[in-house]
LUMVEXLO-871978 format. One record per residue: residue in one letter; chain; x negated, y negated, z negated of N, C-alpha, C, O in turn. Coordinates in pm, 1 decimal. Each point is the difference from the previous one (the first is absolute). Last residue first. Example, Ala and Ser with C-alpha at 12.3 -4.5 7.8 and 13.67 -1.06 7.14 Angstrom:
BEGIN
+------+--------+----------+----------+----------+----------+----------+----------+----------+----------+----------+----------+----------+----------+
: semi : lumkol :      nc1 :      nc2 :      nc3 :     cac1 :     cac2 :     cac3 :      cc1 :      cc2 :      cc3 :      oc1 :      oc2 :      oc3 :
+------+--------+----------+----------+----------+----------+----------+----------+----------+----------+----------+----------+----------+----------+
:    S :      A :  -1285.0 :    225.0 :   -708.0 :    -82.0 :   -119.0 :     -6.0 :     77.0 :   -109.0 :    -73.0 :    -50.9 :   -110.8 :    -16.9 :
:    A :      A :     21.9 :    682.8 :     23.9 :     89.0 :   -119.0 :      0.0 :    -90.0 :   -120.0 :      0.0 :   -103.6 :      1.9 :    -66.5 :
+------+--------+----------+----------+----------+----------+----------+----------+----------+----------+----------+----------+----------+----------+
This chain:
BEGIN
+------+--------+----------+----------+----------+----------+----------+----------+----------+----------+----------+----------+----------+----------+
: semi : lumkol :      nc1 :      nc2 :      nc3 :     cac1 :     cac2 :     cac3 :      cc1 :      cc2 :      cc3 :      oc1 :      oc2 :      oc3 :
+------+--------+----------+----------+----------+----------+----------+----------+----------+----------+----------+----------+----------+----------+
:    X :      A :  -1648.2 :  -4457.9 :  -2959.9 :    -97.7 :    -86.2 :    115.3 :    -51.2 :   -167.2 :    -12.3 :    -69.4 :    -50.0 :     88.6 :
:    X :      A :     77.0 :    512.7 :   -416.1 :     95.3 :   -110.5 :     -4.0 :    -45.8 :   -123.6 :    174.9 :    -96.5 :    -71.7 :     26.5 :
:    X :      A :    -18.0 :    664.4 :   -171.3 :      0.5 :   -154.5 :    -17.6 :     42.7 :   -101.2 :      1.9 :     96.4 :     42.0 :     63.9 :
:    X :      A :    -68.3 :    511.3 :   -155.6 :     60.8 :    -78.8 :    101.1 :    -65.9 :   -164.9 :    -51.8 :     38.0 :    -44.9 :   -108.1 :
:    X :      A :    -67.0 :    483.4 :   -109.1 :   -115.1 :    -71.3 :     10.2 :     29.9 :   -127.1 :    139.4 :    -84.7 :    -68.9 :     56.8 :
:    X :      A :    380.2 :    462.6 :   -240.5 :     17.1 :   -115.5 :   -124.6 :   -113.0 :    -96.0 :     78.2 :     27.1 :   -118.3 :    -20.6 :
:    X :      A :    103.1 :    537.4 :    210.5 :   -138.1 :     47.6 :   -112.7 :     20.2 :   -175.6 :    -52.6 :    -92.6 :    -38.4 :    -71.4 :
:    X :      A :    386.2 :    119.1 :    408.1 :     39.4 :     90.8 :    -88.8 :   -134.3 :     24.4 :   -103.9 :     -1.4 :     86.0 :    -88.1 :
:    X :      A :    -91.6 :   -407.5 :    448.3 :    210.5 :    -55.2 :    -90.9 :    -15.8 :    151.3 :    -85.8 :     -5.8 :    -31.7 :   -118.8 :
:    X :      A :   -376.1 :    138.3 :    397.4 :     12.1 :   -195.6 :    -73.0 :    116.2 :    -31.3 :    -91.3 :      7.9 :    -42.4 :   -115.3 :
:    X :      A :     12.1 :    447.4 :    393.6 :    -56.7 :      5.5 :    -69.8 :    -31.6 :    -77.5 :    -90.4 :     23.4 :     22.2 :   -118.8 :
:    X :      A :    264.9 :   -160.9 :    502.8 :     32.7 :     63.4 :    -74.4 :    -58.2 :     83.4 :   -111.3 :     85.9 :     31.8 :    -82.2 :
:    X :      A :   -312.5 :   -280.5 :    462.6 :     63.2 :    -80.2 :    -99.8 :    104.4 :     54.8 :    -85.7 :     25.3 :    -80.8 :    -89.4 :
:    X :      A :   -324.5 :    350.8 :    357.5 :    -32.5 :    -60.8 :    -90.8 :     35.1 :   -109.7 :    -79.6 :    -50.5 :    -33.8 :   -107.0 :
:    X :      A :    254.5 :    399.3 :    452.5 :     32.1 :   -139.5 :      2.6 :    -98.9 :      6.1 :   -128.5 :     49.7 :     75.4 :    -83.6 :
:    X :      A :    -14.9 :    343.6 :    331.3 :    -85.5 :    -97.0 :     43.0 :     -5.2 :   -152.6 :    -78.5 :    -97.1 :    -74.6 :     13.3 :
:    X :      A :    516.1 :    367.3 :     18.5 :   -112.5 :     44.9 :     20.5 :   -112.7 :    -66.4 :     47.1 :      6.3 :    -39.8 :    116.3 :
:    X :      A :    467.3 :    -50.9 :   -163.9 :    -71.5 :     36.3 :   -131.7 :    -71.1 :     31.9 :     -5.6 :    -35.8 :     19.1 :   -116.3 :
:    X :      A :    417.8 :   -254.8 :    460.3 :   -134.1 :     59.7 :     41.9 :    -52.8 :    -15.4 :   -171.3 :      6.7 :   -110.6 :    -53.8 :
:    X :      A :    510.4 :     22.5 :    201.2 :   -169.3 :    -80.0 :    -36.7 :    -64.9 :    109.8 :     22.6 :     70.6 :     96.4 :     29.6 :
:    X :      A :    355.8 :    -99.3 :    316.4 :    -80.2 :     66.7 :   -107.6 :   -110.3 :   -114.2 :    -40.6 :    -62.8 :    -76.7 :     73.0 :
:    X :      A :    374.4 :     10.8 :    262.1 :    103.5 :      6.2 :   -116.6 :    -72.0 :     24.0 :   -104.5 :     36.6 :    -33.1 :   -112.8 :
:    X :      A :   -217.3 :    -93.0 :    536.0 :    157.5 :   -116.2 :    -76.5 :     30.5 :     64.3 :    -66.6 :     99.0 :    -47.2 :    -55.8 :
:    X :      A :   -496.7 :    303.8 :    184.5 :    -22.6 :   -126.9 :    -76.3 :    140.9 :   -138.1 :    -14.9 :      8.7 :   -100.0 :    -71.2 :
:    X :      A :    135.0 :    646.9 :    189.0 :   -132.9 :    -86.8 :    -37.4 :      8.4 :    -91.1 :     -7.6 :    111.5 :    -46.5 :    -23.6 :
:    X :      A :    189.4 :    440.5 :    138.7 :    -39.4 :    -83.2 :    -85.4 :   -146.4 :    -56.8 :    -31.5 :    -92.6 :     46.6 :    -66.4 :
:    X :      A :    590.5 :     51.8 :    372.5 :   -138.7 :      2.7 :     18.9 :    -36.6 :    -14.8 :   -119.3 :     80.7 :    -67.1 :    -64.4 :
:    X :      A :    345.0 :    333.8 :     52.5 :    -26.3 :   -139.5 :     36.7 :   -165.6 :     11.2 :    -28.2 :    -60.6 :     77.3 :    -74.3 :
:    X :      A :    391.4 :    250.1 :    -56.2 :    -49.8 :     -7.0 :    136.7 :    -55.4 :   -136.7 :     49.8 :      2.6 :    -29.5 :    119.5 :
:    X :      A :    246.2 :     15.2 :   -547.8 :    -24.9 :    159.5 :     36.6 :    -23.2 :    -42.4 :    165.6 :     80.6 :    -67.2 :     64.3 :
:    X :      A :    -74.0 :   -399.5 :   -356.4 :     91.2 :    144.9 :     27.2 :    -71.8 :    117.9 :     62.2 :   -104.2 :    -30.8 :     57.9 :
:    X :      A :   -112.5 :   -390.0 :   -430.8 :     28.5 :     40.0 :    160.6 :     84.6 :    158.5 :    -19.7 :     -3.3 :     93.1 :    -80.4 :
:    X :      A :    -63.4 :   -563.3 :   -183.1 :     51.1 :     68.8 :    -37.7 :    -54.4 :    111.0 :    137.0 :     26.2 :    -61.2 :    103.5 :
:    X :      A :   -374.6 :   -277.1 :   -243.7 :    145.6 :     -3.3 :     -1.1 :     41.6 :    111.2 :     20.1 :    -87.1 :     86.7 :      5.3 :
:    X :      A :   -353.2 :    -96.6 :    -81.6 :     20.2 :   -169.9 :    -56.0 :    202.5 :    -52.8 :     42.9 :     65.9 :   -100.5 :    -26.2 :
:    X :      A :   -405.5 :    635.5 :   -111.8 :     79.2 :   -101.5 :    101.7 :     26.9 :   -107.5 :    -30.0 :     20.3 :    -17.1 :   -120.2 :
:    X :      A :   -447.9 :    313.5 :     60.7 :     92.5 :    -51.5 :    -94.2 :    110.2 :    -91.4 :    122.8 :    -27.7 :    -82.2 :     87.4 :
:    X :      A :   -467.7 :    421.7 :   -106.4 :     78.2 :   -102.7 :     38.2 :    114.1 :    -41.1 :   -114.1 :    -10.0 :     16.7 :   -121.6 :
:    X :      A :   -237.6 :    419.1 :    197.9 :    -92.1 :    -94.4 :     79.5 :     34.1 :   -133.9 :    -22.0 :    -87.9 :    -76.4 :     39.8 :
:    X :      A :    114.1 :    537.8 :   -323.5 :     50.6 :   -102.3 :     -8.1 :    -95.8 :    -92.7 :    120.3 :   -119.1 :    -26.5 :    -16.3 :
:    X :      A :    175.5 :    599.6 :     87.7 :   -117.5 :   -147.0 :    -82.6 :    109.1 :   -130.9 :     34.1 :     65.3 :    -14.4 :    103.3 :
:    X :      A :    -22.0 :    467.7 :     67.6 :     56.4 :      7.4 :    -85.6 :    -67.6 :   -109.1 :   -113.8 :    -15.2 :      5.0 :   -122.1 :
:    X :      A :     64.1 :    -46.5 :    633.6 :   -124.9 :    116.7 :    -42.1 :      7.0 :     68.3 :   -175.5 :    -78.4 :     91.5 :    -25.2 :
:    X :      A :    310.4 :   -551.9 :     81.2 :    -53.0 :     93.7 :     99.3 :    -95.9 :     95.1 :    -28.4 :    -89.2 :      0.6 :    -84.8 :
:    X :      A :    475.4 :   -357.2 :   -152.6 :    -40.2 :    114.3 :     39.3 :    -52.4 :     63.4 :     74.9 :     69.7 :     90.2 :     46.3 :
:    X :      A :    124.4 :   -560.8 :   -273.0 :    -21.7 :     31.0 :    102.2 :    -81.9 :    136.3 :     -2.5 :   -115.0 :    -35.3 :    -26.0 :
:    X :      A :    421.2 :   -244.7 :   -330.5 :   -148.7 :     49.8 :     23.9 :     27.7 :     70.3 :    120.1 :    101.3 :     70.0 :      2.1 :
:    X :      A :    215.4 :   -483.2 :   -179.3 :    -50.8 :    173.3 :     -1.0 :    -75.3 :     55.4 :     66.8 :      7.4 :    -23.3 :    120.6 :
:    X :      A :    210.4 :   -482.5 :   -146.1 :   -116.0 :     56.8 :   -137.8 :    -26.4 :    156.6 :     37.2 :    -99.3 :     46.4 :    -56.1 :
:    X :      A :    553.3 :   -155.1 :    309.1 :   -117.3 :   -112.6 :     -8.5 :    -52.7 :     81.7 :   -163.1 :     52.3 :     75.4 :    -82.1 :
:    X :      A :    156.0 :    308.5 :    366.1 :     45.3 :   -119.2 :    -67.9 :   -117.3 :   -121.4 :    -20.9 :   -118.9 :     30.3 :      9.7 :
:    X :      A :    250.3 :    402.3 :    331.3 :   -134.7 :    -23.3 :    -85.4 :     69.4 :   -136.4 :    -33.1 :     45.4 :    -71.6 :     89.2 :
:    X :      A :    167.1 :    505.4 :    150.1 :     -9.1 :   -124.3 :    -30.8 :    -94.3 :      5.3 :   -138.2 :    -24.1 :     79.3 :    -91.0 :
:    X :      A :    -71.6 :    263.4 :    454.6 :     63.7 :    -11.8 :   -117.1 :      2.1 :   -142.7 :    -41.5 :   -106.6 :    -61.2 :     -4.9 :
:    X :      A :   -213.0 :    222.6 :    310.8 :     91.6 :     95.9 :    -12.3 :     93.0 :     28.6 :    -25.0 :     55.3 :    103.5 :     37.1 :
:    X :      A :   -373.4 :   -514.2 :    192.7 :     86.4 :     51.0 :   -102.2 :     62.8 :    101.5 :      6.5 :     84.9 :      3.0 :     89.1 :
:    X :      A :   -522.9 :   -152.0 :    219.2 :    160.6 :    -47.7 :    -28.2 :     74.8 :    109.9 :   -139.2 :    -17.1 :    119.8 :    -22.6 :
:    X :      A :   -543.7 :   -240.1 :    308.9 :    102.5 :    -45.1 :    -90.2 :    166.4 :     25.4 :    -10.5 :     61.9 :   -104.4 :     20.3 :
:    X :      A :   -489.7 :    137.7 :    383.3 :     66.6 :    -59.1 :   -151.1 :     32.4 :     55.4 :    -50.1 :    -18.0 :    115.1 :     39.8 :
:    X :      A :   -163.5 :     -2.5 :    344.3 :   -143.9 :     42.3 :   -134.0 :     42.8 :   -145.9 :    -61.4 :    -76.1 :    -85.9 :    -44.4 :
:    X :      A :    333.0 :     96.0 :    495.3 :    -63.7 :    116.9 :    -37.9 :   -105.1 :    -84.4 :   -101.7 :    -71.2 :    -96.0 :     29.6 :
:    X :      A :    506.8 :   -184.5 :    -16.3 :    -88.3 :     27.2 :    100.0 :    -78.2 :    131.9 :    -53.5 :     24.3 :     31.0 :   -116.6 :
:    X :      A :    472.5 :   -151.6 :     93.8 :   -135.2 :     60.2 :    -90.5 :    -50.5 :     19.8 :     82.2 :     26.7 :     81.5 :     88.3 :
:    X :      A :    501.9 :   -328.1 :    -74.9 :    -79.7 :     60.8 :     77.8 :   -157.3 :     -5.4 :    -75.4 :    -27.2 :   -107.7 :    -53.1 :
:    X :      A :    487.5 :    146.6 :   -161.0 :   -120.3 :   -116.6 :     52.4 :    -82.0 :     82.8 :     77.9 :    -36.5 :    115.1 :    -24.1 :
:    X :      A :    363.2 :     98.1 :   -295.3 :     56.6 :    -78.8 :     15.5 :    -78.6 :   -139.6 :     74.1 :     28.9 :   -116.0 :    -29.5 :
:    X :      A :     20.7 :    676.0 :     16.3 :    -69.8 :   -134.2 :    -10.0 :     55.8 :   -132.0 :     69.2 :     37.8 :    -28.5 :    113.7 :
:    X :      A :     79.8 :    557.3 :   -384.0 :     61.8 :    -63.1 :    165.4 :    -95.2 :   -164.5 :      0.3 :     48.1 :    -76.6 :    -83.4 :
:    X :      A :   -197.9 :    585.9 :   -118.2 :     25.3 :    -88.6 :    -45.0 :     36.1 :   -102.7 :    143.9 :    -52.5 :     -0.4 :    111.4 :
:    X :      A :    -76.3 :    537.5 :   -342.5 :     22.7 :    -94.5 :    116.0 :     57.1 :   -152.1 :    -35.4 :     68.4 :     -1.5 :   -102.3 :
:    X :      A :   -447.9 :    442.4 :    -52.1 :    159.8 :    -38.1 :    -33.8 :     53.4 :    -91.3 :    122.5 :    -58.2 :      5.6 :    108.3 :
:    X :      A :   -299.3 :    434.9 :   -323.5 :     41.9 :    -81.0 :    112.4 :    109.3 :    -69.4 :    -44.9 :     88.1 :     47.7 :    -71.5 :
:    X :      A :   -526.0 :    217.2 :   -198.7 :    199.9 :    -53.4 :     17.9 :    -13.6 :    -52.6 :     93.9 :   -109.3 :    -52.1 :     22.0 :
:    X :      A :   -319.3 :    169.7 :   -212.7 :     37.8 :     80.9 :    115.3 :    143.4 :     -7.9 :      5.0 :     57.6 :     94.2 :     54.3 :
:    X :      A :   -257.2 :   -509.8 :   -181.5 :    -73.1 :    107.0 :    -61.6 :     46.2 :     92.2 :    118.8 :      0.0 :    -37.0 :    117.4 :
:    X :      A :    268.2 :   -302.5 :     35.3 :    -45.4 :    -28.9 :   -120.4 :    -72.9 :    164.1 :   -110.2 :     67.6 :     74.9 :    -70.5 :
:    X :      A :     58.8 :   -344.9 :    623.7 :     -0.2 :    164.8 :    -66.1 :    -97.8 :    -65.7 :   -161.2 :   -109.2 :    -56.1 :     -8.2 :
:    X :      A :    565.6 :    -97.3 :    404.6 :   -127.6 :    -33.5 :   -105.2 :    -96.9 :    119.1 :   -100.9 :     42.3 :     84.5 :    -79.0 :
:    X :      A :    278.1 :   -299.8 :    556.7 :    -19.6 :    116.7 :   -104.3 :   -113.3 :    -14.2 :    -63.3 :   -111.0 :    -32.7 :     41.9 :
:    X :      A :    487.5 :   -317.4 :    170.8 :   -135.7 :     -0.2 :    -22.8 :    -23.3 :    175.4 :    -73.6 :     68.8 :     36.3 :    -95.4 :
:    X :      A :    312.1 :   -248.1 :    418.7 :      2.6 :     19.1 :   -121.7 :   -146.1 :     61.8 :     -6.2 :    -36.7 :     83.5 :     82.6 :
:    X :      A :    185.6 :   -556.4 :    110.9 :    -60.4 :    127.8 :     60.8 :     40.7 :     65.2 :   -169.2 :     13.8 :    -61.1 :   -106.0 :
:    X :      A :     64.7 :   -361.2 :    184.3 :     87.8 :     42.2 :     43.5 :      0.6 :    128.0 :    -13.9 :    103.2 :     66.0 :    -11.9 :
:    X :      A :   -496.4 :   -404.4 :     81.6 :    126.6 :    -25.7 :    -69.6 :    118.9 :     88.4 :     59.0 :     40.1 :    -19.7 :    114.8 :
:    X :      A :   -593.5 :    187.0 :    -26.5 :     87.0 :   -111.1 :     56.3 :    196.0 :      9.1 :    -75.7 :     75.8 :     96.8 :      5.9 :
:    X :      A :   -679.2 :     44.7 :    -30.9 :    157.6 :      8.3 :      2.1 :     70.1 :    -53.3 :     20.5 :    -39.8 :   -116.5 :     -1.4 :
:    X :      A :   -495.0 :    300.1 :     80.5 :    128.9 :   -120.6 :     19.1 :     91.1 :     69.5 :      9.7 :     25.6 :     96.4 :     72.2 :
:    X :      A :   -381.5 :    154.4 :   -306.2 :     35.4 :    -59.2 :     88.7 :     98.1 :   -105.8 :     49.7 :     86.1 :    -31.0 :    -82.4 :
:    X :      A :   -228.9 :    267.4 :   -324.9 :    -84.4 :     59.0 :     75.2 :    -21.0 :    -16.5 :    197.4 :    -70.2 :     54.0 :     85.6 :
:    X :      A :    240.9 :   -316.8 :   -608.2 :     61.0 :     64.3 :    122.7 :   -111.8 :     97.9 :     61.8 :   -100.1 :    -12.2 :    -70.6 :
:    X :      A :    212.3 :    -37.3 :   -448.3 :    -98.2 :    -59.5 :     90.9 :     -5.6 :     18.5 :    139.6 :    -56.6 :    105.3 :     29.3 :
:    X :      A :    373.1 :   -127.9 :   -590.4 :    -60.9 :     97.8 :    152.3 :    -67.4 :    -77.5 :     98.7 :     29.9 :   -119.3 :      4.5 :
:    X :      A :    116.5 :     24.5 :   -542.2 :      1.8 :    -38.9 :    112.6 :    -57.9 :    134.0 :    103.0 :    -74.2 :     94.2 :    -28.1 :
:    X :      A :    190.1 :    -56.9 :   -441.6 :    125.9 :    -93.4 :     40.7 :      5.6 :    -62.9 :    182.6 :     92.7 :    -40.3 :     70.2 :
:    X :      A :   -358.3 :    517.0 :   -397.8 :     27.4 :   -163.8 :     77.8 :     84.8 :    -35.7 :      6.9 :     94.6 :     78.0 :    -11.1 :
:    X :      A :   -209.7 :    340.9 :   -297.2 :     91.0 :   -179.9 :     13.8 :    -39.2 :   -132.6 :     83.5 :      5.4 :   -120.8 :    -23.4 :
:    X :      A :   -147.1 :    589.8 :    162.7 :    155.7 :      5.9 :    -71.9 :     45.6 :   -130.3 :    -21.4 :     85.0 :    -67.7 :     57.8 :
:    X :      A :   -519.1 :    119.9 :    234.5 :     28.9 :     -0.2 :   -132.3 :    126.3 :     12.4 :    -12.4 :     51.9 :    -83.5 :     74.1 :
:    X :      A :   -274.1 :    -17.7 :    356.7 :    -61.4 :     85.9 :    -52.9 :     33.1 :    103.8 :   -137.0 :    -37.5 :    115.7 :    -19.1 :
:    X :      A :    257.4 :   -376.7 :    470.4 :     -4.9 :    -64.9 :   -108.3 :    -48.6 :    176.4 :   -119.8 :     67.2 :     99.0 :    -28.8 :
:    X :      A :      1.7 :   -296.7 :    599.9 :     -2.5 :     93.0 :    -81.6 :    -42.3 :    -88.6 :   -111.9 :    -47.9 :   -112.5 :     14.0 :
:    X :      A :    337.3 :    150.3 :    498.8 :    -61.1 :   -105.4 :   -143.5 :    -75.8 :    140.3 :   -110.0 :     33.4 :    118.0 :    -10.4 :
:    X :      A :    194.1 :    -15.0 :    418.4 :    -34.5 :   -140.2 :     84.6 :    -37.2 :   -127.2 :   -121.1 :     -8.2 :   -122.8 :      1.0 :
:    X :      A :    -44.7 :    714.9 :    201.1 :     59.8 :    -92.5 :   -144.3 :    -28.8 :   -148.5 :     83.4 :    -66.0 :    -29.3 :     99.7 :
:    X :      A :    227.1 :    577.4 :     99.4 :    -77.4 :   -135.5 :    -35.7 :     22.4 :    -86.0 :    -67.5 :    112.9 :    -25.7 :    -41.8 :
:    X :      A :   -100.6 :    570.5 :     64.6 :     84.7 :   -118.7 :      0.0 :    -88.7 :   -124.4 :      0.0 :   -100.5 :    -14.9 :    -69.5 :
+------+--------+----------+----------+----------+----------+----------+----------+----------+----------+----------+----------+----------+----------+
């Protein structure tokens, strides 16, 4: 069977195209060795992003079974997700700064 997303971990929330998708399409998704399907709501360029499962604003973004992110609004089930909807948690040294107290005053 062919897949047209894959998402590594149980609790992802996100899947990763493996090719262009296009709005409308019902997407098959292969999560660990489960297959599932999902109807998309946007057209996904190949080696994004889109939602498995509505994802509410503040909630942790899921890949590979690792916190990557955080949504900054509400997003629906099949919808693209990246940088309009996702912060990015990886990499940011200004979030180490604010949580170890040593943040400075500008």
């Amino acid at each position: 069977m062919a897949i047209d997303a894959i998402a590594l971990h149980m609790t992802d929330n996100v899947a990763t195209a493996v090719q262009d998708l296009k709005v409308g399409q019902e997407a098959t998704v292969r999560i660990n060795h489960d297959v599932c399907h999902i109807i998309l709501q946007e057209d996904i360029p190949y080696g994004h992003k889109f939602t498995l499962k509505p994802v509410h604003f503040g909630e942790e973004i899921l890949k590979y079974g690792e916190i990557i992110g955080r949504a900054t609004k509400d997003i629906g089930a099949g919808y693209h997700a990246h940088v309009q909807n996702i912060e990015s948690l990886r990499g940011r040294g200004d979030l180490k700064t604010k949580q170890s107290g040593n943040m400075s005053s500008p």
